[in-house]
C-alpha positions in Angstrom: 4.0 -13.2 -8.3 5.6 -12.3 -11.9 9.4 -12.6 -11.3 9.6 -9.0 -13.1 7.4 -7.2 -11.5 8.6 -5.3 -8.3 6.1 -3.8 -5.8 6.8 0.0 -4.1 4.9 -0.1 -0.7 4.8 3.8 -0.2 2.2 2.8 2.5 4.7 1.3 4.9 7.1 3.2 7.1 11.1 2.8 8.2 11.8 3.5 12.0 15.3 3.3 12.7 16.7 2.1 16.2 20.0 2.7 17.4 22.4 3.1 20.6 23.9 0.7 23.1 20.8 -0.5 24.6 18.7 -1.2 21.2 18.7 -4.6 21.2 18.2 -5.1 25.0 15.4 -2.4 24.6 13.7 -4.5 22.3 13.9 -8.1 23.7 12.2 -6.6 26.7 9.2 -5.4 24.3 8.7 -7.6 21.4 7.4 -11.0 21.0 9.8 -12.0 18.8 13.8 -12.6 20.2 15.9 -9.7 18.8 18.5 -12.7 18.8 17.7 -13.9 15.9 18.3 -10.3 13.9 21.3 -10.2 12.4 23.2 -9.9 8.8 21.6 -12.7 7.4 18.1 -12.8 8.9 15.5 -10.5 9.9 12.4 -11.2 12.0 8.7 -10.4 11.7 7.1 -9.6 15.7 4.2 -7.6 17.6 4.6 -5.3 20.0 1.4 -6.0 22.6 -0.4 -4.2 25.4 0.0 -5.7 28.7 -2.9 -8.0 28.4 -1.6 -9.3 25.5 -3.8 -7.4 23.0 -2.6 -6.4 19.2 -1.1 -2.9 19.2 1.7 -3.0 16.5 3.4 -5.4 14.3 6.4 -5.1 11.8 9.4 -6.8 10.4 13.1 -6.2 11.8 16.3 -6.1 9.6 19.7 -5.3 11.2 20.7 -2.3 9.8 24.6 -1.0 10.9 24.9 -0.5 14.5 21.1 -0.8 14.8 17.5 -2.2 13.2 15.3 -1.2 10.5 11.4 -1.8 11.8 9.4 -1.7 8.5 6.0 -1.1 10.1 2.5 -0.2 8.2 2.6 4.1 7.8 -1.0 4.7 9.1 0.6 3.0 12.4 3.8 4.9 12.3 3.1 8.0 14.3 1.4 6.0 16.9 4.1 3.3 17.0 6.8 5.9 17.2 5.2 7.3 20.8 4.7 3.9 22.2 8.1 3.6 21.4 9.0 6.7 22.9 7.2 6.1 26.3 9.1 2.6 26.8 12.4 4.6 26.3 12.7 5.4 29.4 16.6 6.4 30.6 17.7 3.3 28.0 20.7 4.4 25.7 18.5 4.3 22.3 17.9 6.8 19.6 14.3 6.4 17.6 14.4 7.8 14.3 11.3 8.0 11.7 13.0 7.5 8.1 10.2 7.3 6.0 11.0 10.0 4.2 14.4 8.8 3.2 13.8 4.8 2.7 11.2 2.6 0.9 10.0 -0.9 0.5 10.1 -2.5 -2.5 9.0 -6.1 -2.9 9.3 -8.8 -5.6 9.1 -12.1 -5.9 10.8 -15.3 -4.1 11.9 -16.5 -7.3 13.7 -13.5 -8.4 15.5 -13.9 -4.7 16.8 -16.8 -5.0 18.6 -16.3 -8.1 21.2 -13.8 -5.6 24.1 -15.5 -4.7 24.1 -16.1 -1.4 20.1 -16.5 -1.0 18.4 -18.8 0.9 14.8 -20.2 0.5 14.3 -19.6 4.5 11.6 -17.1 5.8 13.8 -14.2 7.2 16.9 -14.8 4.6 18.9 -11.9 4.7 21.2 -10.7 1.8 23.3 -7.3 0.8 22.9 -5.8 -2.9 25.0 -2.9 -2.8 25.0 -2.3 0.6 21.1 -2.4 0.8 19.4 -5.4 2.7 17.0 -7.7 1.1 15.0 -10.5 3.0 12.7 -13.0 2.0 9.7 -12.3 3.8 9.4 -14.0 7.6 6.0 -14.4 7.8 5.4 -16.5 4.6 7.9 -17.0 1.8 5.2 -16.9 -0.9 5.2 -12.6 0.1 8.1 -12.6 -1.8 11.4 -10.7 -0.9 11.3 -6.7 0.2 14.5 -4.5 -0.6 14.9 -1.6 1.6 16.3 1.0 -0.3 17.5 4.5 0.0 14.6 6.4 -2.1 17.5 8.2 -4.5 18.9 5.1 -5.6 15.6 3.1 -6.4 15.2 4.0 -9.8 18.6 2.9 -10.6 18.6 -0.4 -8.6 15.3 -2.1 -10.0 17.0 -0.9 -13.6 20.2 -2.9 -12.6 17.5 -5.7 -11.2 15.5 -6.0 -14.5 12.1 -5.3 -12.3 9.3 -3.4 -13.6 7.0 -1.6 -11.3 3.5 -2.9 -11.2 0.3 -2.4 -9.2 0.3 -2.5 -5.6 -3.1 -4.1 -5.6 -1.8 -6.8 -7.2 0.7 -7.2 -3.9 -2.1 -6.9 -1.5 -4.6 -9.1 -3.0 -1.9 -12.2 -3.2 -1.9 -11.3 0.8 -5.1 -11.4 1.4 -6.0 -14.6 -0.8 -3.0 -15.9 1.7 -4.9 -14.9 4.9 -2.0 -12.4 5.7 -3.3 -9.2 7.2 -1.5 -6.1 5.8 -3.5 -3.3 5.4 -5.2 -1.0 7.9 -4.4 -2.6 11.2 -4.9 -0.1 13.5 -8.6 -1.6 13.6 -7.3 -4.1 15.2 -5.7 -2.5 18.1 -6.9 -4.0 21.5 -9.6 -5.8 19.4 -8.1 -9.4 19.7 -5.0 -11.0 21.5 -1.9 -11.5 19.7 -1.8 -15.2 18.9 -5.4 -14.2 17.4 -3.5 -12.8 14.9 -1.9 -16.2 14.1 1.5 -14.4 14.8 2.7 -18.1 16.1 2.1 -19.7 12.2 3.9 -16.3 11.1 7.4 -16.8 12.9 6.2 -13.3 15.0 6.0 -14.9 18.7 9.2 -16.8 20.7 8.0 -18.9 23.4 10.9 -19.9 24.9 12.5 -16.2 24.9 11.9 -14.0 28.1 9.7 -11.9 29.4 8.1 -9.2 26.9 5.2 -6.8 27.1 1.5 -9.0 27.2 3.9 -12.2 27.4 2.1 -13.6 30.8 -1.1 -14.4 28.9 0.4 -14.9 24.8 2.0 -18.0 26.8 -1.2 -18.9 28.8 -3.5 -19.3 26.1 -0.7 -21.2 24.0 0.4 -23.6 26.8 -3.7 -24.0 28.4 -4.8 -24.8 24.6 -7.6 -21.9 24.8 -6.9 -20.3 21.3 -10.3 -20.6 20.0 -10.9 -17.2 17.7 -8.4 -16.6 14.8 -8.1 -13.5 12.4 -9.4 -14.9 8.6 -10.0 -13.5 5.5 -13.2 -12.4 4.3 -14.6 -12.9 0.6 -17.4 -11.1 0.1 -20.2 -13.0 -2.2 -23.0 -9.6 -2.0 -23.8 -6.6 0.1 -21.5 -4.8 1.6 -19.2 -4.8 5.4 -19.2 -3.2 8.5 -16.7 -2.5 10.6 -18.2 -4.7 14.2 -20.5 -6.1 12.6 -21.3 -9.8 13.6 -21.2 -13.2 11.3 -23.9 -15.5 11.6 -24.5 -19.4 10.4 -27.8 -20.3 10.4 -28.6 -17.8 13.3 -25.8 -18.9 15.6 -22.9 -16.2 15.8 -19.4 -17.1 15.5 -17.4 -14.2 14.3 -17.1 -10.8 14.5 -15.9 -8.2 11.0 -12.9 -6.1 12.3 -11.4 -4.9 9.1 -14.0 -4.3 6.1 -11.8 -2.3 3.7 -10.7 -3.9 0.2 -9.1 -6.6 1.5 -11.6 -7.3 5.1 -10.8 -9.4 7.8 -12.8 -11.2 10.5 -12.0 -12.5 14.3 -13.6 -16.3 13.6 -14.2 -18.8 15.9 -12.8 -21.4 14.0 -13.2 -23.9 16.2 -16.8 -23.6 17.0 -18.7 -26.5 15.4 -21.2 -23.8 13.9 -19.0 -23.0 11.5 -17.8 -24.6 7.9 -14.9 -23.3 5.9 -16.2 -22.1 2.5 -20.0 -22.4 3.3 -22.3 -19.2 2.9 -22.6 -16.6 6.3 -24.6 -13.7 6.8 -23.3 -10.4 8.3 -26.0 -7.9 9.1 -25.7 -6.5 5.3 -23.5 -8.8 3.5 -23.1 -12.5 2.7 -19.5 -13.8 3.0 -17.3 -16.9 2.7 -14.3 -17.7 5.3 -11.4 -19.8 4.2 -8.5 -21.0 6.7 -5.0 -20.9 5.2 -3.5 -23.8 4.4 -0.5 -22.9 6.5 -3.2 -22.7 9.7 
C-alpha cells in the first residue's frame, strides 16, 4: 500500500450506539468483548445467529459516550433491524450515520509516523478529534480514519494523502484472504469461526455468553473446525454462486461469493485437497491459497 495514497470506502456504513446500557448491550451480542473498546483501541467482531452461523461482522471504535460500528453498507439496513429487535427495553439509542461519516483508509506506514501510534492491530489514535485505528483484523489493511464527510477534503490535504482507486484497496484484501466485499452471501451459509474470525482478533473465548456462543466454543474446544472461508483465483471460465469445487472428482468446497474478488467454504483439511494445485468448479478452473497468517 503506497504511503500516499488514501482509500474512501463509500461502500461501508457508520451505526452509532449510545445510552447507558451500550456497552452491556453489546457484550451480550457480539463475539468480540466490548472490554477491549476504548480510546486507544477498537475491535473487529461478528454478530451470529443462535447456531452460531455468520450474520454480520464490523469493526468497533469508541466514539464519545458510545461506539462507532463501521459495518459493509449493503448489510447496513439489515444489521440495523437485527439491532433493533435485540433492543429490547435496554437504555440504547441506534443511529444510522452514513450519511454524515466515511471511512478512509491508508497505509500502516503512514500510521505510524503519528505520534502516539502503535504497530498493534486495533491501535487507536485522535487527529483532530477524529479516530484513527490500525486495522484489527490484519495490520497489513492499513489504518481507516473515520471522518466527518465536511472535513475530509481538508484532512487528507493536511495528511498529504491522495485519493486512489478503491480496487486497488480490495484486491490487497483479497490477495490477503480477507473477505470484505459482499457478505451478505454468506449469511447462515457457514459458522462463524469458518470465517477465520479467531486468526482475525473477531472472537473472545474466555468472555461470556453471546449470541451462537454455545457452539463458536464447541467446535473450537472439540477441534472440529474442518471448512474455512479462502480466496478464490480464478485461472478460466467463470463462478457461480453454490457451485461446488472438485479435485480429481472428489468434492471439497463449495463457491459462496463469486463477485470480483470470490470466495470459497474449503475443506482445508481434507487430504483431497492441495494449496495452489488446479480445481474444477462446474464452469471454471480455480486455484486456492491459505494465508500465511492461517
Amino acid at each position: 500500500m503506497n504511503t500516499q495514497n488514501v482509500y474512501i470506502l463509500e461502500d461501508r456504513a457508520i451505526i452509532y450506539i449510545n445510552g447507558k446500557d451500550a456497552k452491556k448491550f453489546l457484550q451480550n451480542l457480539i463475539s468480540n468483548d466490548i472490554e477491549k473498546v476504548n480510546e486507544t483501541n477498537s475491535c473487529f467482531a461478528s454478530l451470529l445467529t443462535p447456531q452460531g452461523k455468520y450474520l454480520f461482522d464490523f469493526i468497533i471504535t469508541k466514539h464519545k459516550s458510545g461506539y462507532f460500528i463501521d459495518c459493509e453498507r449493503i448489510q447496513a439496513d439489515a444489521f440495523f433491524k437485527q439491532l433493533s429487535i435485540y433492543k429490547l427495553r435496554s437504555n440504547v439509542e441506534i443511529m444510522n450515520l452514513s450519511n454524515e461519516f466515511v471511512i478512509a483508509v491508508f497505509s500502516r506506514e503512514k500510521f505510524l509516523k503519528f505520534e502516539n501510534a502503535k504497530d498493534q492491530p486495533g491501535n487507536t489514535i485522535k487527529y483532530r478529534e477524529d479516530s484513527i485505528l490500525l486495522d484489527p483484523r490484519n495490520k497489513d489493511l492499513g489504518a481507516r480514519l473515520i471522518i466527518n464527510l465536511e472535513k475530509l477534503n481538508l484532512s487528507l490535504k493536511k495528511l498529504e494523502l491522495k485519493i486512489s482507486k478503491i480496487d486497488e484497496y480490495y484486491k490487497l484484501s483479497h490477495k490477503l484472504g480477507i473477505a470484505q466485499k459482499n457478505m451478505n452471501k454468506l449469511q447462515n451459509k457457514l459458522f462463524g469461526i469458518e470465517c477465520n474470525f479467531e486468526e482475525l482478533n473477531g472472537i473472545d473465548f474466555k468472555k461470556g455468553c453471546y449470541v451462537g456462543q454455545e457452539n463458536t466454543a464447541r467446535i473450537k474446544l472439540k477441534n472440529k473446525l474442518s471448512k474455512r472461508l479462502l480466496p478464490v483465483q480464478l485461472i478460466s471460465g467463470k463462478l457461480n454462486e453454490g457451485e461446488t469445487i472438485y479435485t480429481n472428482g472428489v468434492a471439497i468446497g463449495k463457491i459462496l461469493i463469486n463477485s470480483e474478488y470470490p470466495f470459497a467454504l474449503i475443506k482445508y483439511l481434507d487430504d483431497n485437497f492441495k494449496e495452489d494445485t488446479e480445481l474444477k468448479s462446474e464452469n471454471g478452473v480455480l486455484r486456492i491459497k491459505v494465508p500465511n497468517w492461517i
